[in-house]
C-alpha positions as CSV (number, residue, x, y, z in Angstrom):
1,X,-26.3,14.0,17.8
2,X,-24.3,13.2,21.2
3,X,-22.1,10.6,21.9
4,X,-21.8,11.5,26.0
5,X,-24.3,8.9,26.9
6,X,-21.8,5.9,25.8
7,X,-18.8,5.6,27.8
8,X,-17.5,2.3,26.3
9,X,-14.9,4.2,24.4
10,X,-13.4,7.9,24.7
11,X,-15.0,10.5,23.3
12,X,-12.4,11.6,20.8
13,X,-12.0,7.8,19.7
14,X,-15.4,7.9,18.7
15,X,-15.6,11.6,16.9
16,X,-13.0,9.8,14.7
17,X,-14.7,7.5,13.7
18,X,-17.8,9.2,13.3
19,X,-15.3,11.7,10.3
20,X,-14.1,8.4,9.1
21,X,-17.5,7.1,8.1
22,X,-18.9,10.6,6.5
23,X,-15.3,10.2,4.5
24,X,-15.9,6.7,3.8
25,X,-19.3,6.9,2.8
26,X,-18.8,10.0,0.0
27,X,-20.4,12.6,2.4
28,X,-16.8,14.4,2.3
29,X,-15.0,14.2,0.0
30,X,-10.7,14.6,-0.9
31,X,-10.6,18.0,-0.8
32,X,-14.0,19.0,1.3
33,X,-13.5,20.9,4.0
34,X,-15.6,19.5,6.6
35,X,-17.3,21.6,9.6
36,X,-15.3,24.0,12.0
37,X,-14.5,22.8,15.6
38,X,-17.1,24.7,16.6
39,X,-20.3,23.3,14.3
40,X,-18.6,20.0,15.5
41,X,-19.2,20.9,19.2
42,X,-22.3,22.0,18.8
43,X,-23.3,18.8,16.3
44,X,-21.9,16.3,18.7
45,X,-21.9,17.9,22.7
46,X,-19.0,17.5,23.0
47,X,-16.1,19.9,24.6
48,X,-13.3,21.9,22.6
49,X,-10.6,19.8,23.7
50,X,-11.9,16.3,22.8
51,X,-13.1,17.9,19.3
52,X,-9.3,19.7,18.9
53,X,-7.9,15.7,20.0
54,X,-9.6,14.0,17.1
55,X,-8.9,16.0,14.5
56,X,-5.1,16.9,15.3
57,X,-4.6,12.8,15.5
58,X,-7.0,12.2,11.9
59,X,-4.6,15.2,10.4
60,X,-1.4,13.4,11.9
61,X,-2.7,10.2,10.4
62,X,-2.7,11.6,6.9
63,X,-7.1,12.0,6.7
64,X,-7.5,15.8,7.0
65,X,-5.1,18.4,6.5
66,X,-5.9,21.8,8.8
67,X,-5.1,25.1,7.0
68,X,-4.8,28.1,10.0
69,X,-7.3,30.5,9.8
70,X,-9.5,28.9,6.6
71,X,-10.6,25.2,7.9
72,X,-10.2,21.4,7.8
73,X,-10.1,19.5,4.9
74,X,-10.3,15.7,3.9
75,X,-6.5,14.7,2.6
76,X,-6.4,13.8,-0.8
77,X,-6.7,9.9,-0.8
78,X,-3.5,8.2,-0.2
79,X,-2.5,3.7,0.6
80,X,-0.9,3.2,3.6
81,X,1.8,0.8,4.0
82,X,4.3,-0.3,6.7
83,X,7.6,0.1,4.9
84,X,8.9,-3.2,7.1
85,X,5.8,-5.6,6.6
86,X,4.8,-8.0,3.8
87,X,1.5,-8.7,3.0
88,X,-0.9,-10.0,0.0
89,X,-1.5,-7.1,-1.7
90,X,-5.4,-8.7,-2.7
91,X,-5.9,-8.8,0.7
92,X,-5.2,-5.2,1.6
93,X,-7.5,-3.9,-1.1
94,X,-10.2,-6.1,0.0
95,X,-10.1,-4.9,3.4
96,X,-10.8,-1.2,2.3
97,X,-14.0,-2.5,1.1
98,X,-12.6,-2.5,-2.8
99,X,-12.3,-4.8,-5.7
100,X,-8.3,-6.0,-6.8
101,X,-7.7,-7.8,-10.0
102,X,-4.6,-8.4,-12.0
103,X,-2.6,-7.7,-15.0
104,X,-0.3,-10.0,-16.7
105,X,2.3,-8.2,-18.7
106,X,5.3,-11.0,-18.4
107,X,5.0,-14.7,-17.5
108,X,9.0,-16.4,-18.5
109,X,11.5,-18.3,-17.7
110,X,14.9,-16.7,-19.0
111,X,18.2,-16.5,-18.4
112,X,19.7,-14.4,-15.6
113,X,21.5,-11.1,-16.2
114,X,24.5,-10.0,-14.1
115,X,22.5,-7.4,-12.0
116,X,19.3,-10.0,-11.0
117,X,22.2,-12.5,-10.6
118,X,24.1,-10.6,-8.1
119,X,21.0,-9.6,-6.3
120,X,19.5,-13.3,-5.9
121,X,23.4,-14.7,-5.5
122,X,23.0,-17.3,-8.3
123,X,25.2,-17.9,-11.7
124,X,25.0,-15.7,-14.5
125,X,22.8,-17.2,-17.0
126,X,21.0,-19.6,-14.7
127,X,17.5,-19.8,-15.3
128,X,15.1,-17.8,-13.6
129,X,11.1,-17.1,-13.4
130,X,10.2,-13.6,-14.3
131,X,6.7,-12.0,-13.9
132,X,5.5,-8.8,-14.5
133,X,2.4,-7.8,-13.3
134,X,0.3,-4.9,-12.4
135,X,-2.5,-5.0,-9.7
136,X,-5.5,-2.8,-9.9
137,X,-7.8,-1.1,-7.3
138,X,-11.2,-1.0,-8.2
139,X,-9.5,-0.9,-12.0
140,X,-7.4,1.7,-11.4
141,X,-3.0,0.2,-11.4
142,X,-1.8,0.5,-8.0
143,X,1.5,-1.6,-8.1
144,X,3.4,-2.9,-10.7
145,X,5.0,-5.8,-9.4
146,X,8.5,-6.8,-11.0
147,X,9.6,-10.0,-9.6
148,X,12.6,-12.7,-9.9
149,X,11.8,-16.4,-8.3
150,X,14.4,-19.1,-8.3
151,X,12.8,-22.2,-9.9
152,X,14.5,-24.3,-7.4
153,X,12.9,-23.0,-4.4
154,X,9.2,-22.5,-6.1
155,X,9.2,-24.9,-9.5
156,X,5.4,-24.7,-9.7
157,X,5.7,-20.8,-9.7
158,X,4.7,-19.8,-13.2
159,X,1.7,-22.5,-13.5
160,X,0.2,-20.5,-11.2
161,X,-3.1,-18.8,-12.7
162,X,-1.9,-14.8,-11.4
163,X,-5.6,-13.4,-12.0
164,X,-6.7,-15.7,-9.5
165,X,-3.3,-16.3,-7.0
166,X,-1.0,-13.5,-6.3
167,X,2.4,-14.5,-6.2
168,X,2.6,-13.4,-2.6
169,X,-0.1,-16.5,-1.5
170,X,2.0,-19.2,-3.7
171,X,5.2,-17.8,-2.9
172,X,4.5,-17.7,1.6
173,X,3.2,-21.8,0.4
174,X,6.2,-22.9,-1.3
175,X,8.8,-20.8,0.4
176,X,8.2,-19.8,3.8
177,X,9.8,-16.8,4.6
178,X,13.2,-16.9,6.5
179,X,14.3,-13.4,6.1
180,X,13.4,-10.6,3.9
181,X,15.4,-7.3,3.3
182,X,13.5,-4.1,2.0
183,X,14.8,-0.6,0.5
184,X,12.7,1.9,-0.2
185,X,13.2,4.9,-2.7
186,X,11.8,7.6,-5.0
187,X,12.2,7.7,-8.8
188,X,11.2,8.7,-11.8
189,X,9.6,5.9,-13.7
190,X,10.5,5.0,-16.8
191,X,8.0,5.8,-19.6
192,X,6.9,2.0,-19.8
193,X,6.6,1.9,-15.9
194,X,4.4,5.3,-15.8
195,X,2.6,4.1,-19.1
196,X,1.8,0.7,-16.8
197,X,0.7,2.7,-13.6
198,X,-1.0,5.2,-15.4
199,X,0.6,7.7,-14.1
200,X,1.0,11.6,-15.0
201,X,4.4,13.0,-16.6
202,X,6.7,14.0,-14.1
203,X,4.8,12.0,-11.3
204,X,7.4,10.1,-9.3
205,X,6.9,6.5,-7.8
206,X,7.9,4.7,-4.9
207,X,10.0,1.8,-5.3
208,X,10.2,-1.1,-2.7
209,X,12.8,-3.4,-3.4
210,X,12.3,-6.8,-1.3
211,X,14.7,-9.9,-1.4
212,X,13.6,-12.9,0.5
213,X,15.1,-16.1,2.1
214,X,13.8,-19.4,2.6
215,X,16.1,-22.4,3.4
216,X,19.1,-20.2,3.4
217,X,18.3,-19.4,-0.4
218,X,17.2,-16.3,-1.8
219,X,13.7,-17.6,-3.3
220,X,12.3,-14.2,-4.9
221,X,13.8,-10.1,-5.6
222,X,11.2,-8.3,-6.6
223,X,10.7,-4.5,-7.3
224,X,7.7,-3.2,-6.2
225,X,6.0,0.3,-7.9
226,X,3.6,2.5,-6.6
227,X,2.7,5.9,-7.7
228,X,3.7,8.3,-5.7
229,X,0.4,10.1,-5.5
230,X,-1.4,7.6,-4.1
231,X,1.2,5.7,-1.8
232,X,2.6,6.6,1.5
233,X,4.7,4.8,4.2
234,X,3.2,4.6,7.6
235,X,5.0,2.5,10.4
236,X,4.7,2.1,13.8
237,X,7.0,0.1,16.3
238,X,8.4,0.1,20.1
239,X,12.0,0.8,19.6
């Protein structure tokens, strides 16, 4: 196999995504160690330096990881996020070729407590949606999704259908977003959080804790959860 004949895109460019499809496609799998630099220049004519290029960026990028002096190896399967973006989670899974679905553990409407009261600036005791859901990738709980709405900004909010909707597409409908703040941590779950996200003891999750404003309201504070072993942060910006 050569790629030197096709000059529509650099050389390295194109070694990635010639390891990204033998990844993709099962060939190689989470801890395979895939062929040297060498059985790569020989496989694909290319030179040392272009070969060196793809994989330092794939390894940087979080798909391999290179051990000195024993080899390459495809990095144990981890999401991808941009800590300062919002997007429907449903969406994201689709576009890595998988299958979401949903979890309903909590549809309510309830009074406020102090804590989600000072965090959404509303009065104690107000009423509030809750929903607590979990959403799955290809069956397997990726985030549990803990979220607050204030029924003045989104009243239709818990007719929604959540196996089919995700709150996200109602909630960027019926409340445009304004603003959004976002904190990121890691914690231990509790043992109904890792029972939700089946998760293994002493594995600790990522928490994203987003408040958004529409019309100079807050109109949802949500906490999201993601086990830590298969989540990462990955951003990207011009400063």
């Amino acid at each position: 196999m050569s790629f030197t004949a096709d000059h529509t895109s650099p050389l390295y460019q194109k070694i990635k995504v010639h390891i990204l499809e033998k990844i993709n496609a099962g060939v190689w799998g989470a801890t395979d160690r895939i062929p040297s630099e060498n059985e790569l220049i020989r496989q694909l004519g290319v030179s040392r330096m272009t070969v060196n290029r793809a994989l330092r960026e794939l390894a940087e990028e979080g798909y391999l990881v290179r051990v000195v002096g024993v080899g390459t190896f495809v990095a144990e399967s981890k999401v991808q996020i941009h800590p300062l973006t919002i997007r429907n989670i449903a969406e994201e899974i689709k576009e890595r070729g998988h299958d979401h679905s949903t979890r309903i553990v909590l549809l309510s409407e309830e009074e406020i407590n102090i804590k989600v009261a000072g965090q959404m600036e509303m009065t104690p005791n107000a009423d509030v949606f809750h929903t607590l859901l979990v959403h799955l990738e290809n069956g397997q709980p990726l985030q549990l999704e803990d979220r607050y709405v204030n029924p003045a900004i989104a009243p239709d909010y818990l007719k929604c259908d959540f196996t089919q909707v995700t709150p996200y597409e109602h909630l960027i409908k019926a409340a445009p977003l304004q603003q959004v703040e976002h904190s990121v941590e890691a914690l231990m779950p509790t043992k109904k959080i890792a029972r939700w996200l089946d998760m293994q003891p002493d594995e600790p999750c990522l928490l994203i804790t987003r408040r958004t404003w529409t019309q100079d309201h807050i109109a949802s504070y949500a906490r999201l959860y993601h086990p830590g072993s298969t989540y990462k942060l990955v951003g990207r910006f011009d400063p």
